[in-house]
LUMLUM-15965 format. One line per 10 residues: their letters; for each residue x, y, z of N, C-alpha, C, O. Coordinates in nm, 3 decimals. Example, Ala and Ser with C-alpha at 12.3 -4.5 7.8 and 13.67 -1.06 7.14 Angstrom:
2
as> 1.319 -0.569 0.780 1.230 -0.450 0.780 1.320 -0.330 0.780 1.424 -0.332 0.846 ~ 1.285 -0.225 0.708 1.367 -0.106 0.714 1.290 0.003 0.787 1.341 0.114 0.804
This chain:
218
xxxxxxxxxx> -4.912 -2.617 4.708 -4.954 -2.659 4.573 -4.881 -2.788 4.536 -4.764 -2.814 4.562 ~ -4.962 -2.858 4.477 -4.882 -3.031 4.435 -4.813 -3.014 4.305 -4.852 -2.933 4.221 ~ -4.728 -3.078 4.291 -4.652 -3.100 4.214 -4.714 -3.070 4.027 -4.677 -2.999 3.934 ~ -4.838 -3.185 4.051 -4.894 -3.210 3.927 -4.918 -3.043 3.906 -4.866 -3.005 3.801 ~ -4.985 -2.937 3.981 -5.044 -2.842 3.988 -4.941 -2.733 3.908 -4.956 -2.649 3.818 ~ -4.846 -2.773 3.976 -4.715 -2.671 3.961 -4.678 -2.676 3.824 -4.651 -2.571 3.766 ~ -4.670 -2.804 3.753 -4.658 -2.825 3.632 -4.748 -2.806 3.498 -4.715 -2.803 3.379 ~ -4.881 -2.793 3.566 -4.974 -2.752 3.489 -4.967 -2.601 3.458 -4.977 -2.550 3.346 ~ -4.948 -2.542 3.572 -4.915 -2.398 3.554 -4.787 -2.320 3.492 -4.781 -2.204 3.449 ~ -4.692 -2.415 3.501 -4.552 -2.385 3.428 -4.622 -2.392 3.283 -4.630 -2.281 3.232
xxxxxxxxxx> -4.657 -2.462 3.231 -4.737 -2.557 3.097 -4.804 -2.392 3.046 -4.767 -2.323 2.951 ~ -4.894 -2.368 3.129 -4.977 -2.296 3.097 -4.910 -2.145 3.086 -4.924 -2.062 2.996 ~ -4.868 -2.142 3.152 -4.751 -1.974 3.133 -4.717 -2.004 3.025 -4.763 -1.937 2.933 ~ -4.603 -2.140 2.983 -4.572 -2.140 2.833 -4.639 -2.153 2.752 -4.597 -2.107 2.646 ~ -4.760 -2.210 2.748 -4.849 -2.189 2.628 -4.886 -2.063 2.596 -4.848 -2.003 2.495 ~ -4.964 -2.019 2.687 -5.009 -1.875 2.648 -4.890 -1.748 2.590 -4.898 -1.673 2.492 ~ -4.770 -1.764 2.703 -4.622 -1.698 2.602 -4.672 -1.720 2.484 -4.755 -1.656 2.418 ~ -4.602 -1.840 2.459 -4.578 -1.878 2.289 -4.710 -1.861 2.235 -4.702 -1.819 2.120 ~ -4.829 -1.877 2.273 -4.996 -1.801 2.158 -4.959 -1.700 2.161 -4.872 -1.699 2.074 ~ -4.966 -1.571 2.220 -4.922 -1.441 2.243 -4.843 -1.422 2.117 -4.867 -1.339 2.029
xxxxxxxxxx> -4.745 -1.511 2.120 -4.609 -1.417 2.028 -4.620 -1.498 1.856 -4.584 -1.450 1.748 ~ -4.679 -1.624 1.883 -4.742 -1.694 1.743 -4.816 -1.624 1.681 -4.796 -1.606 1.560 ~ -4.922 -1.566 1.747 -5.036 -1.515 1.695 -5.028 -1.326 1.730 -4.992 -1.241 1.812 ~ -5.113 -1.354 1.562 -5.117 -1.190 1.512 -5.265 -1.133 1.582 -5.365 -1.203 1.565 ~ -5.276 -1.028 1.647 -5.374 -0.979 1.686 -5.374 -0.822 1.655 -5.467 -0.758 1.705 ~ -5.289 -0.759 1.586 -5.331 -0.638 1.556 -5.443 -0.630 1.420 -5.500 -0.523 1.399 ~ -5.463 -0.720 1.352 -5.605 -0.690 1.276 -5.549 -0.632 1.156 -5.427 -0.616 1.146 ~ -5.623 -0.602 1.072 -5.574 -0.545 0.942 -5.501 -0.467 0.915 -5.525 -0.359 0.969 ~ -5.373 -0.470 0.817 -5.305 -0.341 0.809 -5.411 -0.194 0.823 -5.520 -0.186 0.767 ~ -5.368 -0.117 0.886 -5.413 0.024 0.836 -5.425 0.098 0.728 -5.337 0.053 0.654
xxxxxxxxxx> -5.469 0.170 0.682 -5.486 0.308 0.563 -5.345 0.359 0.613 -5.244 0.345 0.545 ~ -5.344 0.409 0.716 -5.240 0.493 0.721 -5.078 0.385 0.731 -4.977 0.400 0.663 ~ -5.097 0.305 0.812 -4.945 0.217 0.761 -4.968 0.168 0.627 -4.879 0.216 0.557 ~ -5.035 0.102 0.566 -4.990 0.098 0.394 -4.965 0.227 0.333 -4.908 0.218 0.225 ~ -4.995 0.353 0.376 -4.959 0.436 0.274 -4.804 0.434 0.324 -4.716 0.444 0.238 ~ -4.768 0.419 0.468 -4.613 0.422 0.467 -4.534 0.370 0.431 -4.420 0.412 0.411 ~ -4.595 0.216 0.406 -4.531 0.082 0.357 -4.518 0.133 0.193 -4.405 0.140 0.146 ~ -4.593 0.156 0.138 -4.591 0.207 -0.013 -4.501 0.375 -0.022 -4.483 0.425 -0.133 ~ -4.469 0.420 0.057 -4.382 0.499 0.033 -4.241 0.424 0.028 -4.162 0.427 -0.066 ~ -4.225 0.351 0.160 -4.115 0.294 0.152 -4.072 0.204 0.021 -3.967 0.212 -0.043
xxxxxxxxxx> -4.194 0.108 -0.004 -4.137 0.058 -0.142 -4.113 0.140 -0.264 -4.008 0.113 -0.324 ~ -4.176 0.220 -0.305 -4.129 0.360 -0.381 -4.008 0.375 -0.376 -3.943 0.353 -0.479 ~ -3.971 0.397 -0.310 -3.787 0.421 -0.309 -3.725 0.281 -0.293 -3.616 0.317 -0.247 ~ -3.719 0.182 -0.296 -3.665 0.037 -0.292 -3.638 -0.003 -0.437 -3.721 0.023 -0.524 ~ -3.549 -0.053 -0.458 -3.514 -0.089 -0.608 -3.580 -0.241 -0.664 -3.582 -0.277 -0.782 ~ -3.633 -0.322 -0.542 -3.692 -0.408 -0.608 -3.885 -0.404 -0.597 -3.965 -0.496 -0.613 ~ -3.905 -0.281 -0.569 -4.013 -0.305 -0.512 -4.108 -0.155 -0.654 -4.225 -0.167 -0.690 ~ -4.045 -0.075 -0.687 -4.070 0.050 -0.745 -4.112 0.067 -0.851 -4.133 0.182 -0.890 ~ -4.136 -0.038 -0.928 -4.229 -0.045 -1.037 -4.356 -0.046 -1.027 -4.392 -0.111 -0.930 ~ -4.464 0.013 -1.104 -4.588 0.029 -1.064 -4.653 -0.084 -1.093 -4.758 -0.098 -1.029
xxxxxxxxxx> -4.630 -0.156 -1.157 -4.713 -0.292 -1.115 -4.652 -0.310 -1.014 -4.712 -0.227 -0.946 ~ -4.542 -0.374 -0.913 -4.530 -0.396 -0.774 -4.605 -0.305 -0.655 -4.642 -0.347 -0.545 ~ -4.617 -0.179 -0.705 -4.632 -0.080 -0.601 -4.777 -0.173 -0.622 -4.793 -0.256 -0.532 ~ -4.893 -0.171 -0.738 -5.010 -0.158 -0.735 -5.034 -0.328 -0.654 -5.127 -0.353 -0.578 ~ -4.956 -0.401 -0.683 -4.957 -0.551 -0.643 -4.956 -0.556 -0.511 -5.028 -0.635 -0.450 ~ -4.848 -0.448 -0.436 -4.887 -0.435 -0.265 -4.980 -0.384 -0.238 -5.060 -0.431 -0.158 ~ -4.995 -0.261 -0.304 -5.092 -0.206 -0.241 -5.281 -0.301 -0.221 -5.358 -0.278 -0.128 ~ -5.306 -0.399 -0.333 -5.372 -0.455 -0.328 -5.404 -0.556 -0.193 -5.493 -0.571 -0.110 ~ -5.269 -0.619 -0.228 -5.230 -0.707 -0.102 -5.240 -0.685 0.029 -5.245 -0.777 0.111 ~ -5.244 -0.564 0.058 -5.256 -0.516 0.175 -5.413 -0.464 0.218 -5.481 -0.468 0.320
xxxxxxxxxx> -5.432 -0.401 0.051 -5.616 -0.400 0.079 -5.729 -0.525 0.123 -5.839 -0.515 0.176 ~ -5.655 -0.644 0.077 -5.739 -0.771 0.109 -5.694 -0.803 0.240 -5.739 -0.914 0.270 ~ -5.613 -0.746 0.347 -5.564 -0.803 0.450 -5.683 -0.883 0.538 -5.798 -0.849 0.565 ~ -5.616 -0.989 0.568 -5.757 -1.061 0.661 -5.712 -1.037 0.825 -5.791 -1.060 0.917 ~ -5.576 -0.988 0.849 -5.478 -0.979 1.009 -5.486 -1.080 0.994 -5.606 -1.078 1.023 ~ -5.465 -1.207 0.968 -5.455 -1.350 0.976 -5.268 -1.420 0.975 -5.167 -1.350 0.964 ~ -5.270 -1.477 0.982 -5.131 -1.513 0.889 -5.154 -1.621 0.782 -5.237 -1.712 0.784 ~ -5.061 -1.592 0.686 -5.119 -1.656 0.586 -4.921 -1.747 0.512 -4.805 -1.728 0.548 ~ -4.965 -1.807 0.440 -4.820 -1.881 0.355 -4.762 -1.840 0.232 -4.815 -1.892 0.134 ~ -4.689 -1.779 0.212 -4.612 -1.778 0.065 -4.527 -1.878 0.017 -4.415 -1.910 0.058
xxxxxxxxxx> -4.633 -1.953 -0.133 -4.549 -2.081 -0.161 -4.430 -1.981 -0.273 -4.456 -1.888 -0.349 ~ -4.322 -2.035 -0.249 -4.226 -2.017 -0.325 -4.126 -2.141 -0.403 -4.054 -2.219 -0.341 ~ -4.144 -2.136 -0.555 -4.094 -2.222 -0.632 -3.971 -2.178 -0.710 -3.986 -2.100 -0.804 ~ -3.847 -2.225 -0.675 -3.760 -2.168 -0.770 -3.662 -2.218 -0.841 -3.645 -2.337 -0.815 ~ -3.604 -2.184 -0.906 -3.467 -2.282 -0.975 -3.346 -2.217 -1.002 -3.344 -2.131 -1.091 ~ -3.206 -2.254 -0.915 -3.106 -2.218 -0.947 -3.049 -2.203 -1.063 -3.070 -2.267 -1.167 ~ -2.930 -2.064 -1.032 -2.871 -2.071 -1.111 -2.745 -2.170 -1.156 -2.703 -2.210 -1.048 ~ -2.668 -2.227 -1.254 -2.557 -2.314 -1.251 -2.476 -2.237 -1.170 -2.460 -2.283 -1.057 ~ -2.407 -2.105 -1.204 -2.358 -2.017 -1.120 -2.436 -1.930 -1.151 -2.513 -1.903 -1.243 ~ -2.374 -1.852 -0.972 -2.436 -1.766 -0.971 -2.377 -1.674 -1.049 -2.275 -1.707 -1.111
xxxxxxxxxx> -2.438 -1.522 -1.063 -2.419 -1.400 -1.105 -2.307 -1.332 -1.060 -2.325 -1.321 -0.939 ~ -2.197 -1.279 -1.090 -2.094 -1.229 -1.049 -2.103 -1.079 -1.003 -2.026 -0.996 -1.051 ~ -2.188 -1.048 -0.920 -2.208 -0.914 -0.876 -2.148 -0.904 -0.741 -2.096 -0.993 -0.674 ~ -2.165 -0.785 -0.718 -2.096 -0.768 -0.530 -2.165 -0.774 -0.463 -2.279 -0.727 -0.454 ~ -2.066 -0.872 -0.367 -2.119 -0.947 -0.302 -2.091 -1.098 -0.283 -2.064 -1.164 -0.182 ~ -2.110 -1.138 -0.438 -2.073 -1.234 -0.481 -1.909 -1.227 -0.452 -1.833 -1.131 -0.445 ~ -1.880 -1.437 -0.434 -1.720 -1.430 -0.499 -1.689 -1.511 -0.554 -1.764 -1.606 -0.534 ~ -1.572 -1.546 -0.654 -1.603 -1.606 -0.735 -1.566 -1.787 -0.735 -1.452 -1.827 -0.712 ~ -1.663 -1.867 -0.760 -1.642 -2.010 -0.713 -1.728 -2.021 -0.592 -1.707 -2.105 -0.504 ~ -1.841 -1.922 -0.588 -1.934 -1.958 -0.498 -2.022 -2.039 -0.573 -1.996 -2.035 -0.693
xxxxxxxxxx> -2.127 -2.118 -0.538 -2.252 -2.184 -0.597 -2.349 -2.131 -0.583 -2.361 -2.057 -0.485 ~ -2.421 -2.143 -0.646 -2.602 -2.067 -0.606 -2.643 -2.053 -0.477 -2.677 -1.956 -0.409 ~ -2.632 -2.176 -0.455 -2.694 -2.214 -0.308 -2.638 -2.176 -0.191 -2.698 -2.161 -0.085 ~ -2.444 -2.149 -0.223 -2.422 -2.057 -0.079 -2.431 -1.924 -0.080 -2.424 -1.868 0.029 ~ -2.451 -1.822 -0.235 -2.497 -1.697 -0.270 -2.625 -1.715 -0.163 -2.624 -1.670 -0.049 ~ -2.721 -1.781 -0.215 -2.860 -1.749 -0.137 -2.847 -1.787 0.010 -2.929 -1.747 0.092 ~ -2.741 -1.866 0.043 -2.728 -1.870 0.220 -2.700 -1.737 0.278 -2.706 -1.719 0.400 ~ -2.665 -1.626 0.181 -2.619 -1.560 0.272 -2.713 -1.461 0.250 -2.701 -1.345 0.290 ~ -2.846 -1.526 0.161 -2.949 -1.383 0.146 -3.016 -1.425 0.309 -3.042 -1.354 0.405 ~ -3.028 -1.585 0.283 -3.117 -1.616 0.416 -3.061 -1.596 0.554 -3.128 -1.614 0.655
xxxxxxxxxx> -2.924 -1.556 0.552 -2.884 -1.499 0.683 -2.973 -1.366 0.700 -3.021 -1.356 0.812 ~ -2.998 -1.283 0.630 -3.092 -1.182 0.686 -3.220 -1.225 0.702 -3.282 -1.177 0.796 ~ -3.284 -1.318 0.620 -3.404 -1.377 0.632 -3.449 -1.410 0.728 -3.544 -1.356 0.786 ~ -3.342 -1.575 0.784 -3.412 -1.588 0.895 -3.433 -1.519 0.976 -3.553 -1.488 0.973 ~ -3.365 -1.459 1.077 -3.393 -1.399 1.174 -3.458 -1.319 1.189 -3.499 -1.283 1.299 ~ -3.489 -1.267 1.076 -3.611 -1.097 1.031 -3.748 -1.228 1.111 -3.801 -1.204 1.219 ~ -3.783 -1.370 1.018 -3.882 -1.388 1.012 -3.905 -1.474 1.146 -4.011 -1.531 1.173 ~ -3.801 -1.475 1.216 -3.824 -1.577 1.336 -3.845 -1.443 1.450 -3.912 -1.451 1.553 ~ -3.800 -1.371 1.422 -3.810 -1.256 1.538 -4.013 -1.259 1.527 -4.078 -1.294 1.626 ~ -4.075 -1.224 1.412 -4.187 -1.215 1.399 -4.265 -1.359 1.406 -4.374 -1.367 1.349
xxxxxxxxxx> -4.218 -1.458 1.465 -4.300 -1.600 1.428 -4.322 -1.644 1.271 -4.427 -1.695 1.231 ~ -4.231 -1.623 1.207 -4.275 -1.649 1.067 -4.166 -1.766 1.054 -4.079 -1.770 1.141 ~ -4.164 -1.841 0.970 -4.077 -1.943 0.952 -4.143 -2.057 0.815 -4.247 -2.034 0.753 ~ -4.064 -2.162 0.796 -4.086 -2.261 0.668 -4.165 -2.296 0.717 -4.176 -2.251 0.831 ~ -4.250 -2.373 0.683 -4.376 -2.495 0.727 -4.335 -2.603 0.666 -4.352 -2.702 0.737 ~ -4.255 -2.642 0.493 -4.212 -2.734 0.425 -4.158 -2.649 0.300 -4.191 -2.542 0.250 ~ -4.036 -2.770 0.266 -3.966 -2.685 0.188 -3.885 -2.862 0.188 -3.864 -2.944 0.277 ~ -3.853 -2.859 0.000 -3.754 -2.925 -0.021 -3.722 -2.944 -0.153 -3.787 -2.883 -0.237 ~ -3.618 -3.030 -0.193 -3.542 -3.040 -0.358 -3.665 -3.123 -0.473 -3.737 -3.219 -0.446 ~ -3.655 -3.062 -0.575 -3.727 -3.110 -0.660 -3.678 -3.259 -0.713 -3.568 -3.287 -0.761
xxxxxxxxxx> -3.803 -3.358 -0.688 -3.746 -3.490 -0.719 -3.752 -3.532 -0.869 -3.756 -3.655 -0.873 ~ -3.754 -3.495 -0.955 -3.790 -3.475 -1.077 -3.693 -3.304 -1.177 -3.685 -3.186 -1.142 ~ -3.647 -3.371 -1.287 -3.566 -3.269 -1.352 -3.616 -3.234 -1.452 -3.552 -3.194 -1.550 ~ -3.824 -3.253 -1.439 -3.902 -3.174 -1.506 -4.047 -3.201 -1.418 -4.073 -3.294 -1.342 ~ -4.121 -3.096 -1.453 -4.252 -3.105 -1.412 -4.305 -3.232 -1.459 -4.272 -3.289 -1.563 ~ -4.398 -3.275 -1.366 -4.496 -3.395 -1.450 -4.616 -3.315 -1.538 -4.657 -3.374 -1.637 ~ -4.668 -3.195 -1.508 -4.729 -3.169 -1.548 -4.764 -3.038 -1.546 -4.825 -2.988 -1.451 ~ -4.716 -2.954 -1.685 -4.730 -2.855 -1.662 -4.778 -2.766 -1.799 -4.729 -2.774 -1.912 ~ -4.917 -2.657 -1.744 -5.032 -2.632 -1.863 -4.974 -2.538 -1.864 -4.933 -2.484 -1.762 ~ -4.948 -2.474 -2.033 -4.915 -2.277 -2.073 -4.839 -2.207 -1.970 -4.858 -2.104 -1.906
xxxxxxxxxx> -4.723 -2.317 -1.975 -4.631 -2.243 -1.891 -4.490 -2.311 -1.952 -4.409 -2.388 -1.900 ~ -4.497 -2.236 -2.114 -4.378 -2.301 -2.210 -4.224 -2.211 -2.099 -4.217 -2.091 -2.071 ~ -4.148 -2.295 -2.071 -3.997 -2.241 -2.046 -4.021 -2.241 -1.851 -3.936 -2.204 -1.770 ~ -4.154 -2.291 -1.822 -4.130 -2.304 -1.660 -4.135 -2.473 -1.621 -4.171 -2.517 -1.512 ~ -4.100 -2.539 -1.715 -4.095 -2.690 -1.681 -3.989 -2.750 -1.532 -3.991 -2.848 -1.457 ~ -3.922 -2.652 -1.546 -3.823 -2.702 -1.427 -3.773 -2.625 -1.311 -3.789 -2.503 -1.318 ~ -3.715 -2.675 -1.206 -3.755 -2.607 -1.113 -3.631 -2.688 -1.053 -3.580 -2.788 -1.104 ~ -3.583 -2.611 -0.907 -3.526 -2.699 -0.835 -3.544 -2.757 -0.677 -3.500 -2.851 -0.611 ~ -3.654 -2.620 -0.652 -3.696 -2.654 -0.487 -3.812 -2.551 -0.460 -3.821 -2.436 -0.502 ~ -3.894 -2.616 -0.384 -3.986 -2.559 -0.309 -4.064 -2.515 -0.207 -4.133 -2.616 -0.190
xxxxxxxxxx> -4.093 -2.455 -0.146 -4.104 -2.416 0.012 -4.224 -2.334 0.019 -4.276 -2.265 -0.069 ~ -4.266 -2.359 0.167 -4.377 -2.292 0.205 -4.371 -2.210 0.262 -4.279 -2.262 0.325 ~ -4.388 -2.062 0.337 -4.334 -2.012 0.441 -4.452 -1.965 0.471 -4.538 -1.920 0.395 ~ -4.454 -1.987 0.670 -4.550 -1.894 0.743 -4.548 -1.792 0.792 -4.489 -1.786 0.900 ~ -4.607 -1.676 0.740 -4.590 -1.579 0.809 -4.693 -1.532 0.901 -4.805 -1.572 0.870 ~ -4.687 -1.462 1.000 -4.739 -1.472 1.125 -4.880 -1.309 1.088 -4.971 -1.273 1.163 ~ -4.847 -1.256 0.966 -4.925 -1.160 0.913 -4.880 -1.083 0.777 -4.768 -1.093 0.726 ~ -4.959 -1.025 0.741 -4.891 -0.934 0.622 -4.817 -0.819 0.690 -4.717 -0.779 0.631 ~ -4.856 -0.749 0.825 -4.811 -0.672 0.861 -4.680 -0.737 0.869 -4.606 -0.670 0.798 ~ -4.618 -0.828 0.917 -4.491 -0.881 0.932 -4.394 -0.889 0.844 -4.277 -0.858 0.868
xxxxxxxxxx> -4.447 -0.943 0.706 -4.413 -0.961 0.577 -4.337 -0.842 0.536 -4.220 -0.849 0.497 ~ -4.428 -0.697 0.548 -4.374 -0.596 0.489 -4.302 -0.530 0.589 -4.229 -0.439 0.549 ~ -4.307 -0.552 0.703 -4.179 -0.533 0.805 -4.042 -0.556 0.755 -3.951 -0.474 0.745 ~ -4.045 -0.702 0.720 -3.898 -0.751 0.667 -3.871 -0.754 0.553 -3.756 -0.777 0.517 ~ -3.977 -0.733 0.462 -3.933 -0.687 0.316 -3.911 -0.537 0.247 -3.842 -0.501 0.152 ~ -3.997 -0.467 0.335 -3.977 -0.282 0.336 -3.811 -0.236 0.407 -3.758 -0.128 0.379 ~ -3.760 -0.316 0.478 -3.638 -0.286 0.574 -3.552 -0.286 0.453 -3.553 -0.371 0.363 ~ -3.452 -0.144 0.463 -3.315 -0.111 0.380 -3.272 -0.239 0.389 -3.247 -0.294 0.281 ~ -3.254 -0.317 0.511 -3.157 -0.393 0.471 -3.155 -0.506 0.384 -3.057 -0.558 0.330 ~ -3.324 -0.551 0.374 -3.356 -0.621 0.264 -3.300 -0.548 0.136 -3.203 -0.613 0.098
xxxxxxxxxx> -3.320 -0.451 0.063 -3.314 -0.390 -0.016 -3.133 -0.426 -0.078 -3.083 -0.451 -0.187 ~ -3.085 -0.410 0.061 -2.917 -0.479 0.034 -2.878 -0.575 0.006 -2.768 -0.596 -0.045 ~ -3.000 -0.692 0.047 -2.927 -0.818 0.062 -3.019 -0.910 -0.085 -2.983 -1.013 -0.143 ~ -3.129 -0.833 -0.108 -3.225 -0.918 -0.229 -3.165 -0.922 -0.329 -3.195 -1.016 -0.403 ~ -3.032 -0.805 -0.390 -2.959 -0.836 -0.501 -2.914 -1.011 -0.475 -2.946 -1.089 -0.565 ~ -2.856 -1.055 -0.376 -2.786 -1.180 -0.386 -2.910 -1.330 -0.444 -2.877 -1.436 -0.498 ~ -3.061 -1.278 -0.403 -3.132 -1.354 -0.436 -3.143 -1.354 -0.621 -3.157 -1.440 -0.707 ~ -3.132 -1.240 -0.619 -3.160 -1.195 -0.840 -3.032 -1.281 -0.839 -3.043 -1.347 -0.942 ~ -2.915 -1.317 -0.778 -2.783 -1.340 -0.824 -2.736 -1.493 -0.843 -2.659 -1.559 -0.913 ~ -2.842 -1.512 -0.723 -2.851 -1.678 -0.753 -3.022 -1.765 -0.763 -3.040 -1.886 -0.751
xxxxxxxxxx> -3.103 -1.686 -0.781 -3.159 -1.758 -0.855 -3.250 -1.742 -0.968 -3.342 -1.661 -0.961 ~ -3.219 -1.847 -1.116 -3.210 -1.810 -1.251 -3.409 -1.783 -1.277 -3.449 -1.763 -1.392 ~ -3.479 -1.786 -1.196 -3.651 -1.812 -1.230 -3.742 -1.831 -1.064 -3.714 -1.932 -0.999 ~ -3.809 -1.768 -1.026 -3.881 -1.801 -0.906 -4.046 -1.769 -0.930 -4.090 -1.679 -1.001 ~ -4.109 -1.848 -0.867 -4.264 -1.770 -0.846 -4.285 -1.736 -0.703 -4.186 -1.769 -0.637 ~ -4.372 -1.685 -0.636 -4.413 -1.658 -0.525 -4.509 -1.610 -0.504 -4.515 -1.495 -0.549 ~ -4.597 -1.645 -0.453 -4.774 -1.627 -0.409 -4.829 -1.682 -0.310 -4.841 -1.800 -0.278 ~ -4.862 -1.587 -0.264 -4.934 -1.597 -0.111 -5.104 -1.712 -0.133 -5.181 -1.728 -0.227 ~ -5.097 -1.766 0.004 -5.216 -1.854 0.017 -5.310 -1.778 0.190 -5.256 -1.769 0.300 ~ -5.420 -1.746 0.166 -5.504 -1.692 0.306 -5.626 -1.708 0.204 -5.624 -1.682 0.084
xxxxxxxxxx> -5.752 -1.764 0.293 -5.663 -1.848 0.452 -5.628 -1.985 0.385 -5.655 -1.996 0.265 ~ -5.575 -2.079 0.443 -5.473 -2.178 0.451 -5.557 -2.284 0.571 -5.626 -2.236 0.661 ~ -5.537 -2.434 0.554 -5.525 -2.502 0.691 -5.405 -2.586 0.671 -5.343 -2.593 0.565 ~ -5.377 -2.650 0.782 -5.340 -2.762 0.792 -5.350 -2.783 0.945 -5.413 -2.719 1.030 ~ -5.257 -2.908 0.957 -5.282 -3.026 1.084 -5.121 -2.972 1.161 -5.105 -3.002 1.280 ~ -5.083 -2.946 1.136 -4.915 -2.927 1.208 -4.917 -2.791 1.249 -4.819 -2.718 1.237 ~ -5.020 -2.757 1.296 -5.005 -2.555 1.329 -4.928 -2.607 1.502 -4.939 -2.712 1.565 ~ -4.863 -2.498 1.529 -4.762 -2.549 1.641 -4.841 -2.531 1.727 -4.813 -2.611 1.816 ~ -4.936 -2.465 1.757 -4.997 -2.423 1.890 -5.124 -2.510 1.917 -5.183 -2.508 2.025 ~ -5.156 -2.573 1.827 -5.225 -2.697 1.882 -5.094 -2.805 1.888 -5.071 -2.851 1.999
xxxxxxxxxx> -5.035 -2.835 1.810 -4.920 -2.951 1.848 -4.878 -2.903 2.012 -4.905 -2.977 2.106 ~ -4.821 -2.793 2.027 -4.808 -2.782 2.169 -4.881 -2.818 2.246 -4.828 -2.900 2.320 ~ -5.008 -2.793 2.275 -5.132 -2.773 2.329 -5.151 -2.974 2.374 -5.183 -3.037 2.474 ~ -5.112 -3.004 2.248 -5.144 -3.188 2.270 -5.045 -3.222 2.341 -5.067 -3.301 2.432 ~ -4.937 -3.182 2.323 -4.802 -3.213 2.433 -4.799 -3.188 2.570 -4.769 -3.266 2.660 ~ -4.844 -3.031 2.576 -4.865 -3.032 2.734 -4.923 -3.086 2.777 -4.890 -3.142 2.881 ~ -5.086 -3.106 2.703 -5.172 -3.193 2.757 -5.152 -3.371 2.778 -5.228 -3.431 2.854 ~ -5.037 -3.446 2.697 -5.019 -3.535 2.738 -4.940 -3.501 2.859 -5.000 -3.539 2.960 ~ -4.836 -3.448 2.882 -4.744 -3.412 2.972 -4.820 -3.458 3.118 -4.799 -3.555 3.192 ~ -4.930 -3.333 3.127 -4.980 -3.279 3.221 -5.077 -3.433 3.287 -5.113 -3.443 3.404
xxxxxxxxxx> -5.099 -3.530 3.187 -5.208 -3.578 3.195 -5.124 -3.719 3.255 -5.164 -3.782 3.353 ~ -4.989 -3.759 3.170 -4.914 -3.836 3.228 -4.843 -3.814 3.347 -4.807 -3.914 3.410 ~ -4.810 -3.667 3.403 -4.755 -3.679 3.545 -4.841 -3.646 3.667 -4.794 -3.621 3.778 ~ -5.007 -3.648 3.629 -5.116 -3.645 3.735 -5.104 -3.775 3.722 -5.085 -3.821 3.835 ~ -5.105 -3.884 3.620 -5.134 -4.027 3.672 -5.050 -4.045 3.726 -5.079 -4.107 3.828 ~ -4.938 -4.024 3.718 -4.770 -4.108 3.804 -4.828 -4.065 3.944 -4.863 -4.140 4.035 ~ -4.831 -3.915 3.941 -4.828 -3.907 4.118 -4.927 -3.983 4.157 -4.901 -4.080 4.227 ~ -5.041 -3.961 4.126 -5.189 -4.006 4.141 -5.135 -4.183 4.197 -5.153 -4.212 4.315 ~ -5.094 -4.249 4.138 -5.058 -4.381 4.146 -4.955 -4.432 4.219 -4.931 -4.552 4.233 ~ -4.862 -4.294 4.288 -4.746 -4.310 4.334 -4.827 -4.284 4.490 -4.808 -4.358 4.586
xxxxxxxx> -4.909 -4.178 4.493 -4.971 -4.168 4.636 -5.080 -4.266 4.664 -5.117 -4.279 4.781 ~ -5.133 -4.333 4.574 -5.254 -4.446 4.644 -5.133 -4.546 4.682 -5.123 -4.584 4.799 ~ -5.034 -4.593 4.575 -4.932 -4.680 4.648 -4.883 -4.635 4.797 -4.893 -4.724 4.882 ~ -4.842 -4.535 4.832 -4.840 -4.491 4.962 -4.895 -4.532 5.081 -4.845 -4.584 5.181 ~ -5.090 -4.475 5.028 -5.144 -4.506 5.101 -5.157 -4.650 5.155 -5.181 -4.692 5.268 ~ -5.127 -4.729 5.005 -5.155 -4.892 5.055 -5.061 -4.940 5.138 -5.087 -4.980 5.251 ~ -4.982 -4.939 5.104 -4.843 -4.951 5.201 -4.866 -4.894 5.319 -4.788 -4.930 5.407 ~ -4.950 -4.814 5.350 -4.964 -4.768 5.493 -5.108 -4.867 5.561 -5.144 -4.851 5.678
């Protein structure tokens, strides 16, 4: 097998890996896992109010198995909240570093991750309708998650349940609402897909051009 060949096929093992583990293929939550997921939030302290319970349970009834984005808008606190956990002469922002130490990894284990996220350039909305006392904000982010099934994986887990006090602790106002379906131009698995394919496409010409030189020389 030639070289170029060998590399196409390395290419191609890794692509398909990484589609495989990017992409959600179990299809809609179930009847029977949302009723478990809604037991579990039942007993969760941030989740146990019946508007939340009725708000998942919805959420889960519209499931498309897709993955979809939760934009999240929020604004620190000056300090944070002095609860445990907390210590004191921390800032908002390293309170919530240490919510996102459980975060990330919950959401990277599942392919979920930011898409965009950053500081508010402005220390008021430009424009904002019947929404007296939400003028300001301090940052905003997108996050992908790879399904709803995923979502309530890492938000149903005790250990969320431990670590979401530090989010109430540092930050003073948030929204959060899901977007499905969603597009954009930066989905990784076509960005990959163009990479290998230049890859693949630039080291068939090298050889390609390295063996007619050969031949001429001969």
């Amino acid at each position: 097998m030639t070289v170029t060949k060998w590399i196409w096929l390395l290419m191609g093992i890794i692509y398909t890996t990484f589609f495989i583990w990017y992409t959600s293929f179990e299809g809609p939550i179930t009847q029977e896992e949302m009723e478990r997921y809604l037991d579990s939030a039942s007993r969760m302290h941030g989740f146990s109010s019946q508007d939340n319970i009725s708000n998942l349970r919805e959420f889960m009834e519209n499931d498309s198995g897709d993955d979809f984005v939760m934009i999240n808008i929020g604004h620190l606190y000056d300090e944070p909240l002095l609860i445990e956990g907390v210590t004191p002469g921390e800032t908002s922002q390293e309170v919530q570093s240490k919510y996102m130490e459980y975060m990330f990894p919950a959401m990277l284990r599942r392919a979920s991750h930011p898409m965009f996220m950053g500081k508010a350039a402005s220390p008021r909305a430009f424009d904002a309708i019947n929404v007296d006392g939400l003028e300001t904000w301090s940052g905003f982010a997108g996050v992908r998650y790879r399904s709803r099934r995923d979502l309530m994986d890492i938000v149903l887990n005790p250990k969320f349940d431990g670590v979401h006090k530090l989010k109430v602790a540092s930050i003073a106002k948030s929204i959060a609402f899901p977007i499905d379906p969603f597009s954009h131009l930066g989905d990784p698995r076509l960005l990959l897909a163009l990479l290998f394919s230049l890859i693949g496409c630039v080291v068939g010409w090298y050889y390609s051009n390295d063996h007619r030189s050969v031949s001429l020389e001969n």
